[in-house]
N, C-alpha and C positions, 0 to 999 in steps of 0.2 A: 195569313194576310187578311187585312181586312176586308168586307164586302164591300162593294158599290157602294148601297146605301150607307155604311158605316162610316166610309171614306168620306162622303159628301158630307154628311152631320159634324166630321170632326174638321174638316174643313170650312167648314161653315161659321162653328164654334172662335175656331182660331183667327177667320177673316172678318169678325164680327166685333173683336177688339178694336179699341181708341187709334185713329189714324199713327200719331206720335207713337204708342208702344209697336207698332207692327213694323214702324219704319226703326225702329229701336233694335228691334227681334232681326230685321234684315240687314243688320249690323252698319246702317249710314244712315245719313240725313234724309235729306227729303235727293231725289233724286231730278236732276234739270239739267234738258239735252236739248238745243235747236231752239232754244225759246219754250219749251214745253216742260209741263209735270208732271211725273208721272204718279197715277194713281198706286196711293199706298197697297193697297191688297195686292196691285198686278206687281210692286215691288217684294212684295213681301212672297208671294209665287216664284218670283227670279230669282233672288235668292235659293230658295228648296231646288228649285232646277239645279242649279247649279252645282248640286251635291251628285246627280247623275251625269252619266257618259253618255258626252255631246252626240244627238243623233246622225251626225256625220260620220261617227265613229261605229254605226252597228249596218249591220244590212238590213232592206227594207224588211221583211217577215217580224224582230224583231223592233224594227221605230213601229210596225202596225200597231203592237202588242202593249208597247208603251203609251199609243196613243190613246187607246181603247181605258188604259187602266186612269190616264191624266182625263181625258174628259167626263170617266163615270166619276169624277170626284168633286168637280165645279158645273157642271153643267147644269139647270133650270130644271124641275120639274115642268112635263110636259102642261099648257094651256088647259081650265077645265073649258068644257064645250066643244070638243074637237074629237073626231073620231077618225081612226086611219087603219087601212088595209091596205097590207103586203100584195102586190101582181110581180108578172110581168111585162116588161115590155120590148117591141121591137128595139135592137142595139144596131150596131154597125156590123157584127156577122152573128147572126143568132140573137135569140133574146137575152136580156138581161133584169136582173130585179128592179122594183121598185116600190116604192109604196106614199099610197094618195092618201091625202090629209082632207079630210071636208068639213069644218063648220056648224053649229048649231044655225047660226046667222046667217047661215051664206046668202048672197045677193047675186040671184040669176042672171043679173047683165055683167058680174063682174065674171073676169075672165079666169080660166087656166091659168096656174102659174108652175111652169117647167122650172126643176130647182136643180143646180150641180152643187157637189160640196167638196167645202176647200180640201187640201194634201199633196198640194204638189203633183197629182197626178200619178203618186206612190203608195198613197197612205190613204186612211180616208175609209168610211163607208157612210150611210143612209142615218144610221143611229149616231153618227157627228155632228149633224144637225137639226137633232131630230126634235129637240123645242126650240128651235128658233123656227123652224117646219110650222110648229103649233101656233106658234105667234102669229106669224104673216098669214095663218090661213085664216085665225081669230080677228086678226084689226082689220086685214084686207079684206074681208067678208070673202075668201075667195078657196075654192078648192087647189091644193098643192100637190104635184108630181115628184119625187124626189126620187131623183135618178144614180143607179149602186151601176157607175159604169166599169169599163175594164181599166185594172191597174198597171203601170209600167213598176218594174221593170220585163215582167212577163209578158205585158202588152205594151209596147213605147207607143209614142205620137207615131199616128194620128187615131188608135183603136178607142182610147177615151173620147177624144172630140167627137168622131164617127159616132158613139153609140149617144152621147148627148145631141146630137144634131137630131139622128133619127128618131130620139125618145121626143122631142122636141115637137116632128113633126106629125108623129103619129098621135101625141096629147092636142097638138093644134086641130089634126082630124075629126078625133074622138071627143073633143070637150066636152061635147052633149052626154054621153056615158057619166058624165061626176055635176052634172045640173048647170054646167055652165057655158058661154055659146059656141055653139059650132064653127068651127073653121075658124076658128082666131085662137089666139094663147099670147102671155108674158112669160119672157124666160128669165132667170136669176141666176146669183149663184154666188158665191165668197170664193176667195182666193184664184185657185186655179179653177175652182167655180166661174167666178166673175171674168176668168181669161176666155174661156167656151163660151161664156156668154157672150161676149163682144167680138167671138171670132161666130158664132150661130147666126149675130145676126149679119156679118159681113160676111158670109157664105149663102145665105136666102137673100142678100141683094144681088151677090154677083149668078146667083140662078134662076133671076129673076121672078122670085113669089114672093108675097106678103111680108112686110115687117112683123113682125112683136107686135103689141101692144105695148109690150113697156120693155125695157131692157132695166134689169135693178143687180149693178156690181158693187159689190162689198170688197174693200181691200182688194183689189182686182192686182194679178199678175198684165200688164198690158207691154212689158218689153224684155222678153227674157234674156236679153242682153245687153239692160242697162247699165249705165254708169251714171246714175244721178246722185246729185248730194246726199240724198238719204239713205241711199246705198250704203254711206260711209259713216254719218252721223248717226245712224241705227243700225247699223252693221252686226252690233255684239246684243243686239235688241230680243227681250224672251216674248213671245215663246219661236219668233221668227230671226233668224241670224242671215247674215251671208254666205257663208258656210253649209249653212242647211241649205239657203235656195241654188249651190253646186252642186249639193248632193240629192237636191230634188231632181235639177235636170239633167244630173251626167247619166239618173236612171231613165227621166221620159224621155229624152231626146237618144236620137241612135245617130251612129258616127259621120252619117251621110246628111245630116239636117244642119239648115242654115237657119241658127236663132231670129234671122231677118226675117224671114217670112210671114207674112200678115200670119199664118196659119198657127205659126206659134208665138210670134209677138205684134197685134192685133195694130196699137200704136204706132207703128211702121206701113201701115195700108193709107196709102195717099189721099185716099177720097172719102172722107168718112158725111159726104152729105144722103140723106135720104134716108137715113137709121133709124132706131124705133127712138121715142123718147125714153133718155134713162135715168135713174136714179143712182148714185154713183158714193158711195160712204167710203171713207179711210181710216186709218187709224192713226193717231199722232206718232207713236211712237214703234216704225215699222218701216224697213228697208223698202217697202212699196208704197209710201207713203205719195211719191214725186209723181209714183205712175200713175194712181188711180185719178189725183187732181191735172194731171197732163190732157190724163184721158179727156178728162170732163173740159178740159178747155179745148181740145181740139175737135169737140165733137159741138160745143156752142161755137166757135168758128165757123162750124159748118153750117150750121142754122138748126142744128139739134137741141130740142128742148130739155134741160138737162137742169135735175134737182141737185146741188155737190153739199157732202154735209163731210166735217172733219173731226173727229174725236179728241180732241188732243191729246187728253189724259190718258187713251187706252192702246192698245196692243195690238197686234197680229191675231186674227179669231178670235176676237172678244166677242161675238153671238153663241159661243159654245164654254162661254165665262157666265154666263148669265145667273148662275145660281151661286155664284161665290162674290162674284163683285156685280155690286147694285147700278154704278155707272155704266156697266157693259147691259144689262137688263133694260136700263131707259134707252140707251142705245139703240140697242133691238128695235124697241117697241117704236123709238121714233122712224128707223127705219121700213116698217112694216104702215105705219101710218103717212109716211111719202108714198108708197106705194099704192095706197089705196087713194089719196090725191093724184096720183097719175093715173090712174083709172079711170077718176073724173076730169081730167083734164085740166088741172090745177098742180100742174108742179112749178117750183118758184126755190 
């Protein structure tokens, strides 16, 4: 088998061809679902997927394995100017890993930014995101926490959210440790990243301390027992199905949990005024597509200041596409520079 880096190059090589032959090589035309289009290379990916067994089909230990080998193959070379060290840090029982990202640039008034990453809560480590890590620490001048919490199914809800909560609050503590200011922090986070993130900060309201500074969800899980159009309309959608997000929660959820619960479907929490301001990106073509823009409108109902940006063209985890397809890259980067406009208080 091929290395990492061999993977990446010959991926690179073949996503580097003329839009028309890739959609050629993916055996159909151009591909248009909901009013959207999807990006040749993320077509020409679904495809190849499609020659493996559906990750609903294997136990989690093996979807990790498969994950590990599909993003060392498209994933970004890390950001130059940025340097990062492995810790640990306080979890929900015992420490857990993590590792801080800090900047050539950094700018001392900007804050912490506590980071989950996506997997449903099954899948997943620290090196999933680990240049789009680089990016938001490079554009947002800001040092990044990037939290390796516990997985279900050997850990179900609530052991993930607990140890993001508590990394959360101990990086809000420590800030000053990585140059940036004390007693404040932004949390983040993609997928079921972005689901922690909006249940983080709707758990330090109802405990009455500090918001965020910023709250920044990416393709955010916000109802894990929706039934929204796009549920249905991207249903069979790569690298994200319906099916998978079953097989995501039949492992983090245990038999006694009511998918209603703000705790695990955040959207469902009645009162969402007094939140941090957030930054809120989706992906066009992605069964969570209805929730993250849900999100973002029930949270300006509330009078929460709230940047919504929609990809059309892209996918499910496209921050961890960055180095195979170029419209997932600008992506990024534009959402890492929202971010740093929310800092100064300029989100729109």
């Amino acid at each position: 088998m091929a290395s990492p880096t061999a993977q990446r190059v010959i991926a690179g090589l073949i996503l580097s061809l003329p839009a028309p032959l890739l959609r050629l090589m993916s055996g159909g035309g151009v591909v248009y679902q909901g009013g959207r289009t999807l990006d040749p290379r993320l077509q020409f990916l679904a495809a190849q997927a499609k020659k493996a067994p559906p990750m609903s089909s294997l136990s989690p230990e093996q979807a990790r394995q498969g994950e590990t080998a599909a993003i060392g193959a498209v994933s970004a070379k890390p950001e130059p100017g940025v340097a990062w060290e492995d810790i640990t840090v306080p979890g929900g029982d015992g420490d857990v890993n993590a590792r801080v990202y800090r900047p050539q640039n950094q700018d001392p008034a900007a804050p912490l930014m506590v980071w989950a990453h996506m997997g449903g809560g099954v899948i997943g480590t620290i090196a999933t995101t680990h240049a789009f890590c680089t990016i938001l620490a490079r554009t947002a001048r800001c040092p990044v926490l990037s939290v390796d919490y516990r997985l279900a199914p050997e850990h179900r809800f609530p052991a993930g959210l607990q140890d993001v909560l508590s990394a959360y609050r101990w990086g809000r503590d420590n800030a000053d440790r990585f140059g940036a200011p004390a007693g404040k922090a932004a949390m983040g986070g993609d997928s079921m990243g972005g689901n922690f993130t909006a249940i983080v900060c709707q758990e330090l309201k109802r405990a009455g301390e500090p918001q965020p500074v910023l709250q920044l969800l990416v393709y955010p899980c916000t109802d894990v027992a929706s039934e929204t159009a796009s549920m249905t309309t991207y249903g069979e959608a790569f690298p994200l199905t319906r099916d998978m997000m079953e097989w995501f929660m039949g492992h983090y959820m245990g038999p006694g949990d009511d998918p209603a619960d703000p705790r695990l479907s955040p959207l469902r929490e009645a009162d969402l005024a007094g939140l941090a301001p957030a930054v809120i990106a989706t992906a066009g073509f992605d069964p969570l597509v209805d929730q993250g823009e849900a999100y973002a409108k029930r949270l300006r109902e509330a009078g929460v200041p709230v940047a919504y940006r929609c990809y059309d063209s892209l996918a499910h985890a496209f921050v961890a596409f960055g180095g195979a397809v170029p419209a997932a890259d600008a992506a990024s980067r534009e959402i890492a520079r929202l971010v740093r406009d929310g800092f100064e208080g300029r989100l729109a």
